[in-house]
LOKOLLO-760328 format. One line per 2 residues: for each residue x, y negated, z of C-alpha. Coordinates in Angstrom, 3 decimals, decimal comma. Example, Ala and Ser with C-alpha at 12.3 -4.5 7.8 and 13.67 -1.06 7.14 Angstrom:
BEGIN
12,300:4,500:7,800; 13,670:1,060:7,140
REM end
This chain:
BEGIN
13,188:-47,204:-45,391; 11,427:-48,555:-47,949
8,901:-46,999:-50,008; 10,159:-47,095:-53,358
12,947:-44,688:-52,565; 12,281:-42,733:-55,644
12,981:-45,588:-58,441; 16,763:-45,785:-56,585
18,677:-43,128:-58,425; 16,380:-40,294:-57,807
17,600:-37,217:-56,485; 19,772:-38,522:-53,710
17,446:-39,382:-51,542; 15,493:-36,119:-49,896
14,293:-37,451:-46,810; 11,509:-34,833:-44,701
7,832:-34,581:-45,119; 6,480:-35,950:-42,164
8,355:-38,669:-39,953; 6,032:-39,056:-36,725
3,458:-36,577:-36,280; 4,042:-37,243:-32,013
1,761:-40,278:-32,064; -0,719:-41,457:-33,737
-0,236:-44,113:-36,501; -0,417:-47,442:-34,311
1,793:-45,757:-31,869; 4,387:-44,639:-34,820
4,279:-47,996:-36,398; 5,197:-49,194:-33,017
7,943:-46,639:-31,831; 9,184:-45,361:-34,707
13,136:-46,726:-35,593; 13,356:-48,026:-38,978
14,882:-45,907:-41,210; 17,651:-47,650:-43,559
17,251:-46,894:-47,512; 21,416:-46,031:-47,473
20,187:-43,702:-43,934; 17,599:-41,818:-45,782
20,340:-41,098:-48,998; 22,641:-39,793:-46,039
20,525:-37,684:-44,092; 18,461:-36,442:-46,330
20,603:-34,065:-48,486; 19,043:-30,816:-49,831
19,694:-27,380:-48,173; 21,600:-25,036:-49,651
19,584:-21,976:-47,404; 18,321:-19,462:-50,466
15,126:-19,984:-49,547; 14,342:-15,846:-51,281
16,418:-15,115:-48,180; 13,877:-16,547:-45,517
11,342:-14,291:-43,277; 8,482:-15,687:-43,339
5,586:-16,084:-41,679; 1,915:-16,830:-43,303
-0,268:-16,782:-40,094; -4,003:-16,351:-39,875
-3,807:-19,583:-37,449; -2,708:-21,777:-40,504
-4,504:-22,715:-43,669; -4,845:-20,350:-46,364
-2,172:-19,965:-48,400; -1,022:-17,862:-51,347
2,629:-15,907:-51,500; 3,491:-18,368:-54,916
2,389:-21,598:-52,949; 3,916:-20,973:-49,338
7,104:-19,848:-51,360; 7,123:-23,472:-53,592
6,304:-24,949:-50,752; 9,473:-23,360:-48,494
11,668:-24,648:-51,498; 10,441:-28,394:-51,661
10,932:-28,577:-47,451; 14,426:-27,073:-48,078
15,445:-29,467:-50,755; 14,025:-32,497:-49,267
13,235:-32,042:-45,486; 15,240:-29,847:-43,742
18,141:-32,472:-43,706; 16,133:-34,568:-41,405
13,682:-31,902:-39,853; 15,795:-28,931:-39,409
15,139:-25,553:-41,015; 13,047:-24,644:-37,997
11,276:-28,284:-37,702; 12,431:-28,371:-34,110
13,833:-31,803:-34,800; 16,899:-33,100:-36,152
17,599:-36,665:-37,474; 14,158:-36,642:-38,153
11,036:-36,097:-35,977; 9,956:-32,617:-35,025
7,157:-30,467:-37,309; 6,263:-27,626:-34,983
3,216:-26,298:-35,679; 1,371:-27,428:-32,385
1,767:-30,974:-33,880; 0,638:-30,821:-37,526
-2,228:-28,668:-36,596; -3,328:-31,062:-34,309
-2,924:-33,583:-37,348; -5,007:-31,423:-39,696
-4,783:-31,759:-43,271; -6,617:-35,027:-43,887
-3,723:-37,257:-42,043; -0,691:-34,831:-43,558
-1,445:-35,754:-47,219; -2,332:-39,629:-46,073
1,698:-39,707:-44,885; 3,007:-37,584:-47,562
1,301:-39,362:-50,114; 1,742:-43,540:-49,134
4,272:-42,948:-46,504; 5,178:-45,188:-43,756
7,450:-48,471:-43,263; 9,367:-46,862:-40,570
10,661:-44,376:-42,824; 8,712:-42,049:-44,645
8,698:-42,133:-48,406; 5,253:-42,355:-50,533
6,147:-38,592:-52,144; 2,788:-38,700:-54,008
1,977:-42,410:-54,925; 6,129:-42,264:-56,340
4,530:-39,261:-58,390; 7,534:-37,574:-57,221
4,963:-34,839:-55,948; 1,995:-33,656:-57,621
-1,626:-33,913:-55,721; -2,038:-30,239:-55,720
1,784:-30,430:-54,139; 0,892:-32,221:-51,555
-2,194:-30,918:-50,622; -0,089:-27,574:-50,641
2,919:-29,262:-48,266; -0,060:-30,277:-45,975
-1,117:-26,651:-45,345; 2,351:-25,402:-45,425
3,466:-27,320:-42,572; 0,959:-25,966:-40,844
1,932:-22,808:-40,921; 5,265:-21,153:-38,356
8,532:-22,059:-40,350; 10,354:-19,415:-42,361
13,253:-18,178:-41,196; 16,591:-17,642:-42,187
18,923:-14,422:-41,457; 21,188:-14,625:-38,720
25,107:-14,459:-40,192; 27,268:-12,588:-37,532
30,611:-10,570:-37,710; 29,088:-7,971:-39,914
28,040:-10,532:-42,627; 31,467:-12,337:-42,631
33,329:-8,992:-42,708; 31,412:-7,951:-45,648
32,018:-11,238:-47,184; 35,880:-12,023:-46,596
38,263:-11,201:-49,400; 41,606:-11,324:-49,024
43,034:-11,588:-52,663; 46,811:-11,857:-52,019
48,010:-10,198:-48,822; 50,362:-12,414:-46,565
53,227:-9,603:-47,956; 52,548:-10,618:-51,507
52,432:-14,234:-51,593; 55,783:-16,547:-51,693
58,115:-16,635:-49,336; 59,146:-20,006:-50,607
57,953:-22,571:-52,544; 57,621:-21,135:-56,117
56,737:-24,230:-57,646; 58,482:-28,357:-58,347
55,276:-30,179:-56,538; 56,055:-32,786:-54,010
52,981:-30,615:-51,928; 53,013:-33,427:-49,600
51,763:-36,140:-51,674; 49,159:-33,406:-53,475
45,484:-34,577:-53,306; 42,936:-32,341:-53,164
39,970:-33,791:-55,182; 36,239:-32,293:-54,586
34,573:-32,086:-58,174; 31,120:-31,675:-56,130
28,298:-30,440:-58,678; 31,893:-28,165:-60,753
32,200:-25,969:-57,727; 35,782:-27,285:-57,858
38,475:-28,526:-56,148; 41,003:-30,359:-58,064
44,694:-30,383:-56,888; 46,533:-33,635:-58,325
49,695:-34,270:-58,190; 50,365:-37,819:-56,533
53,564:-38,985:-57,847; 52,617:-37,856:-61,644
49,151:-38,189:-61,782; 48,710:-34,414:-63,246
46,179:-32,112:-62,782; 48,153:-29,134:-60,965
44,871:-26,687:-60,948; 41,390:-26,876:-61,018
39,846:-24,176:-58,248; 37,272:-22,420:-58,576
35,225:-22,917:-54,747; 31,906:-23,216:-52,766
29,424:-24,997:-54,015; 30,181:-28,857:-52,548
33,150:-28,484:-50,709; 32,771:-30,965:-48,058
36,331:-31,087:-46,873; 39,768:-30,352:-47,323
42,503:-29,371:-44,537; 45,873:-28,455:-45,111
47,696:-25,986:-42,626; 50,204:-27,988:-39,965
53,106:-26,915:-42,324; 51,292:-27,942:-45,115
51,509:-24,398:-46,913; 47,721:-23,558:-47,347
44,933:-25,731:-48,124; 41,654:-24,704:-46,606
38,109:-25,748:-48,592; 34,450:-25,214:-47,102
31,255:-25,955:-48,890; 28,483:-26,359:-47,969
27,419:-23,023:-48,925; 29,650:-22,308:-46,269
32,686:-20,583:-48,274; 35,972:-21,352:-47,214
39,083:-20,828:-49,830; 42,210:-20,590:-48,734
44,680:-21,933:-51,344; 48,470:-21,106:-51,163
50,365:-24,378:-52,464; 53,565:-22,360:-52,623
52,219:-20,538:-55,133; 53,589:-21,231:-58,860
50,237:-21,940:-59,461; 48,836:-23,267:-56,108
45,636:-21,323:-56,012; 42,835:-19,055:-53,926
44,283:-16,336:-51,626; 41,456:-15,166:-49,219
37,856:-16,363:-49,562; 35,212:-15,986:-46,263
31,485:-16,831:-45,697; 30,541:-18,328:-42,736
26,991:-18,628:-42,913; 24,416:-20,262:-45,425
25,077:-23,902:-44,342; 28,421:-25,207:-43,535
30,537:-28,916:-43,391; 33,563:-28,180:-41,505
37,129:-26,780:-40,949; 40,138:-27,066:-39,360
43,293:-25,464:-38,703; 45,590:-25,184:-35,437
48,046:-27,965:-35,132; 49,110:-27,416:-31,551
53,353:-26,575:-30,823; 53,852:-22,795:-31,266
50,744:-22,067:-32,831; 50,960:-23,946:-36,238
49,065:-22,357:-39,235; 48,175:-18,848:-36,237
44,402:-19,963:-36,663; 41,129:-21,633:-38,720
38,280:-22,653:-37,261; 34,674:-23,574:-39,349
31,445:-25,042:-37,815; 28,282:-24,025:-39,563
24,981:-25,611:-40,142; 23,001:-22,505:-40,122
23,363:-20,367:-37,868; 24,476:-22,684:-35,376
27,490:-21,632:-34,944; 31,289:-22,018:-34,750
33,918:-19,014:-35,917; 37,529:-18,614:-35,548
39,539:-17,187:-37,745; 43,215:-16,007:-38,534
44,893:-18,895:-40,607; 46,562:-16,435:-42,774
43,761:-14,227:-43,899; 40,220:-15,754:-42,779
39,833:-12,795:-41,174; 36,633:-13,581:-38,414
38,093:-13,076:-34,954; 35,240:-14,826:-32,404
31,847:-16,429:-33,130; 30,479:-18,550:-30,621
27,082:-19,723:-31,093; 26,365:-23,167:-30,042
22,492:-22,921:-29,147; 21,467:-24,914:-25,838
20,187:-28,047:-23,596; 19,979:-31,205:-25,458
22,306:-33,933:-23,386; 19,637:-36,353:-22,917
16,270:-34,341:-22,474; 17,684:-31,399:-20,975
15,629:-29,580:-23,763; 16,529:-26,274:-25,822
17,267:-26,675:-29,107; 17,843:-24,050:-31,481
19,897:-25,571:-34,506; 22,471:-27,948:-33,422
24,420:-27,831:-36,423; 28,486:-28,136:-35,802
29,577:-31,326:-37,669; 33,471:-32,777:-37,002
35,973:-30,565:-35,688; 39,544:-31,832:-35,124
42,863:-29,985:-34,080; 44,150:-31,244:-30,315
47,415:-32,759:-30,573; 47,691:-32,371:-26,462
46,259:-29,030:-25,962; 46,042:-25,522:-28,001
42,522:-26,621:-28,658; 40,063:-27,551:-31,145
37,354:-30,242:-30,537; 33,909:-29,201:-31,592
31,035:-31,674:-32,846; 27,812:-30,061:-31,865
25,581:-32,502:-33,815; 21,861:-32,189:-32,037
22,861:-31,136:-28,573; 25,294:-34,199:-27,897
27,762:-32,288:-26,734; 31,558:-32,407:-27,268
33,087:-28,565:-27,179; 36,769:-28,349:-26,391
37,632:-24,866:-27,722; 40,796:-23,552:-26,007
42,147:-20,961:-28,528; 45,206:-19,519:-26,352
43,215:-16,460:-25,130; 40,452:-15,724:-27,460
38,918:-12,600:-25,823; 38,706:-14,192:-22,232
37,456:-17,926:-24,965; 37,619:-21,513:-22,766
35,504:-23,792:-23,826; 34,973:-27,491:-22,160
31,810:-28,944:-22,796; 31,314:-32,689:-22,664
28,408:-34,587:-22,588; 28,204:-37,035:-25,126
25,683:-38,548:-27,007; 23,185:-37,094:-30,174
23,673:-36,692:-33,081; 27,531:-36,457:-33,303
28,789:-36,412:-36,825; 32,351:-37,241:-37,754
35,225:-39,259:-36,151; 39,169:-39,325:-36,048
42,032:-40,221:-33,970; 43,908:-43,107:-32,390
46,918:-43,984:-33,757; 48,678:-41,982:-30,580
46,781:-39,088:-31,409; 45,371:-38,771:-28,150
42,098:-40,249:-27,867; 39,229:-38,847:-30,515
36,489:-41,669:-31,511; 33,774:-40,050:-32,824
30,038:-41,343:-33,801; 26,913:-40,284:-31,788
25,174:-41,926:-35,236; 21,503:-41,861:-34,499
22,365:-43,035:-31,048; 24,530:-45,898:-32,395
27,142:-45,161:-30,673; 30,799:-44,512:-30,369
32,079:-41,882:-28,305; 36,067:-41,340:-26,857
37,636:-38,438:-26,480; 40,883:-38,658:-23,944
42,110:-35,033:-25,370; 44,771:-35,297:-22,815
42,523:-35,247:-19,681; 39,938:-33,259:-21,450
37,505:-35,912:-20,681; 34,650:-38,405:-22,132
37,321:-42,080:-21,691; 33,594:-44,186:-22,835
30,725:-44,383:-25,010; 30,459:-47,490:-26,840
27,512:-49,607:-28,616; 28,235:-49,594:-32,227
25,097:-50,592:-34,700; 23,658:-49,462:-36,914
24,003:-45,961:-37,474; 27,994:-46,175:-37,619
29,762:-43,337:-39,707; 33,141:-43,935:-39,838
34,691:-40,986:-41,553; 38,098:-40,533:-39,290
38,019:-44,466:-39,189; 41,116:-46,993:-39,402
43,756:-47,148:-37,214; 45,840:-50,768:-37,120
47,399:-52,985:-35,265; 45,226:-56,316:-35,041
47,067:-59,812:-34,765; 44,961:-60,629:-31,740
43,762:-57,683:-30,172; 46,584:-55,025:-30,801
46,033:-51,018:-32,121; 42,522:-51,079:-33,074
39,930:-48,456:-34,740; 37,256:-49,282:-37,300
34,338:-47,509:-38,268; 31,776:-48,997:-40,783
28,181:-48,168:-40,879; 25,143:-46,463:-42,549
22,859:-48,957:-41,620; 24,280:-53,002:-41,745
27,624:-54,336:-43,044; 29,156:-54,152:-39,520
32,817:-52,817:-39,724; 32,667:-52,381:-35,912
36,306:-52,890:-34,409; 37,656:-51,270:-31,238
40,400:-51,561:-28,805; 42,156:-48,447:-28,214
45,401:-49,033:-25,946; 44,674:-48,592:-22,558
48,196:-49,404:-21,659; 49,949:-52,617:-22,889
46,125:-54,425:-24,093; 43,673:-52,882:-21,189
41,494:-55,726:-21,582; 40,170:-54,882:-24,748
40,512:-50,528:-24,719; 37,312:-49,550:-25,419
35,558:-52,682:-25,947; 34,187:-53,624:-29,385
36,862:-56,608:-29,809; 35,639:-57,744:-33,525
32,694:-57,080:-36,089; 33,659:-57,896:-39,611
30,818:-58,146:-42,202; 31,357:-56,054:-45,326
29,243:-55,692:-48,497; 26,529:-54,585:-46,776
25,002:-51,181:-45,439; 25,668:-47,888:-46,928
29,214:-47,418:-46,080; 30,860:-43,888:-45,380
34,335:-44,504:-45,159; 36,896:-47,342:-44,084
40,857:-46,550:-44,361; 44,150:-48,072:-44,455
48,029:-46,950:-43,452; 50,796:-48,126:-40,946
52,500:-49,432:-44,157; 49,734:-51,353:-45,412
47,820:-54,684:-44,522; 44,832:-53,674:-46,304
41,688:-52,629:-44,903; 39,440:-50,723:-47,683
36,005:-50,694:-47,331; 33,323:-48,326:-49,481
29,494:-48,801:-49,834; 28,398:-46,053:-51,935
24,985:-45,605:-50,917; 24,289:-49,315:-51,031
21,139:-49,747:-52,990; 22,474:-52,938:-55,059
24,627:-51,255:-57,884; 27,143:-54,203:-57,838
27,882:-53,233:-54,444; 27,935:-49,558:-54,468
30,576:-50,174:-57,600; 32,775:-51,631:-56,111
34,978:-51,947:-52,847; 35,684:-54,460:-50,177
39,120:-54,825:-49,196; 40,451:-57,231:-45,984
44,183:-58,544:-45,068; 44,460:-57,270:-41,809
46,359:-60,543:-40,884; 44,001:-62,533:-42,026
40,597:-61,090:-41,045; 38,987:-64,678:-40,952
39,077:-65,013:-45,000; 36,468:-62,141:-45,091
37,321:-59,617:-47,995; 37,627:-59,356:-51,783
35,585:-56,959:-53,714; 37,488:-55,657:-56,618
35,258:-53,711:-59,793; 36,968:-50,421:-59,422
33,732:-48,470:-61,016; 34,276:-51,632:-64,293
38,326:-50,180:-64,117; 37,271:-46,902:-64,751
35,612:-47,454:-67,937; 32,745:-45,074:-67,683
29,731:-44,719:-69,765; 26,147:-44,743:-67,977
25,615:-43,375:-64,571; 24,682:-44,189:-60,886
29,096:-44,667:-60,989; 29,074:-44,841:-56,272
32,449:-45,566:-55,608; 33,512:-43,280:-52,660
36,638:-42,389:-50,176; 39,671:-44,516:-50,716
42,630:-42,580:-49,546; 46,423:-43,360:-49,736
49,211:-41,563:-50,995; 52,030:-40,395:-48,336
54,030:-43,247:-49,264; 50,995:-45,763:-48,467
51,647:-48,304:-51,322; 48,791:-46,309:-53,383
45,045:-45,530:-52,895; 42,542:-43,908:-54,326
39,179:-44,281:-55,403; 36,321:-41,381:-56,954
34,368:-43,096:-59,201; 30,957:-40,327:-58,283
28,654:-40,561:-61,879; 25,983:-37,722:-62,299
26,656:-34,118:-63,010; 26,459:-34,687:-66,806
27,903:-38,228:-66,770; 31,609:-39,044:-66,856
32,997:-40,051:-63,394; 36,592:-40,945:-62,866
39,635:-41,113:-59,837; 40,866:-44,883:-60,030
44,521:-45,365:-58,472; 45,100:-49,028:-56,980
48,082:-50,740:-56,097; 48,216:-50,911:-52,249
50,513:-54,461:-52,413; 49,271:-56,259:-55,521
45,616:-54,454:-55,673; 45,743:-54,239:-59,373
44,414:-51,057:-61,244; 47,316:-48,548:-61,622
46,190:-45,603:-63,291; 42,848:-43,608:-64,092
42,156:-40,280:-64,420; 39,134:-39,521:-66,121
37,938:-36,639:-68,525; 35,128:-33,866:-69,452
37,093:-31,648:-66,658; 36,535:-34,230:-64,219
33,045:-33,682:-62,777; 31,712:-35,622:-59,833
34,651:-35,972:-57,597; 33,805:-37,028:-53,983
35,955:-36,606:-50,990; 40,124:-36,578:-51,650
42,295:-35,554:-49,023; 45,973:-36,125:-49,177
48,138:-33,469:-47,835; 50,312:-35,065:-45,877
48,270:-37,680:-44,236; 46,102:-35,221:-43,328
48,149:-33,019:-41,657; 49,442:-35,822:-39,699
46,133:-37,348:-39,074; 47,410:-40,835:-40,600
44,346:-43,161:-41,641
REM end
């Protein structure tokens, strides 16, 4: 990462204090991976822990400290560390901060690294001037000190949390509304505390609802009825779309840090449960899909794949719904490990554990639905899933840092049903063969690397009824690139791709204007784009033209505050991308 981070829209990029406080410098400059700028925006988002809510611990072993400093202090680490560090600076993404090592360090060699930095990845946070002197001279003695930490968030706290606002014998007991729910999007304004339910085929607003802060993701219910929402406050909403009004009918609380959710897809137990993977606590809950209503916690606390090492916050990142078993399939990010979560007995819980690779983040199906690909990212790899067999099928190489989103499924001229992922890192779009049966030459070989835009790509997507693939680079440092998207002919991969303006489309006044997430309609001759602008800057959704990729519509306005992620109904509950 380069050191001049903070001149690249500021704010995105919260990165952790320290990098390498292991070795000493020659041995960091040596070791240490490089750390890409479109990496560091990833990685390093803010925590939304209340830091008020934190125990902690100002020991006589540290330096001194006042209450007012070690409590500023706790809130810059949350808002720009523990992303890469982990709350408890055990290690994450990011190189570990316990206390035996920056002690060791002392103070003169903390506030040399917080202040200039390092080319391997550690921004200059006091020659940027985004910290003061007396800042980091206070981060330097902070970090020496035992981290604070946060309240635990078991069955009592969820209980006391969950609301169910319309019982299951009060809501609809058909649909109450004319919305094509199917081809519904659900639209995350991130920084409104909103999601946004659009109609697809008129372009309306249906309801704006009021949510966590951040909702990561949307996942409708195998029938499609309820749409579930977690932010990453960790509060899930669940939203009846048979509703007149499609709107919030049961609310729960997780924890203090969440990304995920899912709902059961298996035959004979459609819509019976949820299931949410938190950040902090570590931790994975499952729930009744038609109240929230907490019925098991499992915390997933343990050996590290590789090192054989405790570690006490591997965060739960992906979680799919098992097509082939009643099962959901758990992403434990730190730990490596792959958790198949049998849900048909959940006081005598199964759980299959499969070693993977760290750090797992997200990943989606083949186009059979059996095997899950899913990226190890800071391992640079791609991991398989056979959900059938309950088994790890391979792990393959995929640089750098690949994040893939659920991926692309198609059929390629030469090589048959492929999967794509793009990556964090490079402009790779990294190409796999995944059909063991009529092409096992190439199943689970990398058969083709396309070159994008360049680095800072979070999502690739296309549709059995389309020849396009789409191609995003949002946190691509160059503004012409992070404006626009890259889009190939899948039968005609040699030409390389066209970038079309889509941020120019939308017409926007001033802003950072990322364009993020394309995602199709259920017909698949649409997709769509958020235009992302600042909280107090007008962003945009741009509709394309799948066939003729000309602009088709926008959808702009004061109401329509940094949408993000968009997640269309039916395509997700059929796991089509």
């Amino acid at each position: 990462m380069s050191n001049d981070l903070s001149g690249v829209q500021k704010g995105l990029v919260y990165l952790g204090v320290i990098a390498a406080l292991t070795a000493s410098a020659s041995v960091l400059a040596r070791d240490e991976k490089h750390i890409t700028d479109s990496d560091a925006r990833y990685e390093g988002a803010p925590s939304v822990i209340p830091s008020g809510d934190t125990k902690d611990m100002i020991t006589s072993e540290g330096p001194t400290m006042s209450v007012v400093e070690f409590n500023h202090s706790k809130q810059i680490f949350f808002e720009r560390c523990a992303g890469c560090h982990g709350v408890l600076r055990k290690g994450a993404t990011g190189k570990p901060l316990t206390t035996d090592i920056t002690r060791e360090r002392g103070d003169a060699y903390l506030k040399a690294f917080i202040t200039y930095g390092s080319p391997a990845g550690m921004p200059n946070w006091g020659t940027s001037g985004d910290m003061t002197d007396a800042e980091v001279d206070m981060m330097s003695r902070y970090l020496q000190h035992e981290p604070p930490l946060p309240p635990e968030w078991g069955m009592d706290k969820m209980k006391e949390s969950w609301q169910v606002i319309v019982a299951p014998d009060k809501r609809p007991t058909r649909k109450m509304n004319k919305y094509n729910i199917e081809n519904v999007f659900g639209v995350t304004l991130r920084d409104a505390g909103q999601v946004a339910l659009i109609d697809g085929d008129t372009k309306e607003i249906i309801n704006f609802v009021e949510t966590g802060y951040a909702v990561h993701i949307s996942r409708p219910s195998a029938s499609g009825r309820y749409l579930f929402t977690i932010g990453r406050d960790a509060k899930i909403n669940l939203i009846d779309m048979w509703m007149k009004k499609p709107d919030t009918v049961a609310t729960i609380k997780i924890g203090l840090e969440a990304r995920s959710v899912e709902t059961s897809k298996y035959k004979g137990y459609e819509d019976q449960y949820a299931i949410a993977g938190a950040y902090w606590p570590p931790q994975y809950v499952i729930m009744d899909g038609n109240t929230l209503e907490p019925k098991k916690i499992v915390s997933t606390r343990g050996m590290t794949v590789d090192t054989q090492e405790y570690h006490p916050e591997p965060r739960v990142a992906a979680i799919v719904a098992s097509h082939e078993h009643p099962e959901f399939i758990v992403n434990v990010k730190e730990t490596g490990k792959i958790l198949l979560v049998n849900y048909e007995d959940l006081d005598n819980l199964s759980v299959t554990t499969i070693p993977a690779a760290r750090f797992l983040h997200d990943g989606g199906w083949d186009s059979t639905h059996r095997y899950f690909l899913t990226a190890a990212n800071k391992s640079n790899k791609i991991a398989v899933i056979d959900s059938k067999d309950r088994d790890l099928e391979a792990l393959i190489d995929a640089t750098e840092i690949p994040h893939p989103g659920r991926g692309a499924n198609f059929h390629h001229p030469k090589f048959g049903p492929v999967w794509a992922t793009s990556a964090l890192g490079n402009e790779n779009i990294t190409v796999i063969g995944t059909d063991p049966n009529e092409h096992e030459e190439h199943a689970w070989k990398v058969v083709e690397i396309l070159k994008g835009q360049g680095g800072g790509s979070l999502f690739v997507k296309t549709h059995p009824g389309s020849s396009n693939l789409w191609v995003d680079s949002p946190l691509n440092p160059d503004t012409k690139i992070s404006q626009s998207i890259a889009v190939f002919d899948i039968n005609n991969l040699d030409k390389g791709f066209e970038v079309l303006p889509i941020a120019d489309w939308a017409e926007l006044g001033d802003g950072p204007k990322r364009v993020v997430q394309p995602e199709y309609n259920k017909a698949g001759d649409e997709v769509w784009f958020s235009v992302w602008s600042g909280k107090d800057q007008q962003s945009a959704v741009v509709v394309v033209d799948d066939k003729t990729r000309k602009l088709k519509k926008v959808i702009k306005g004061d109401t329509m505050i940094t949408p993000t992620g968009k997640f269309n109904v039916f395509n997700t509950v059929e796991d089509i991308y």
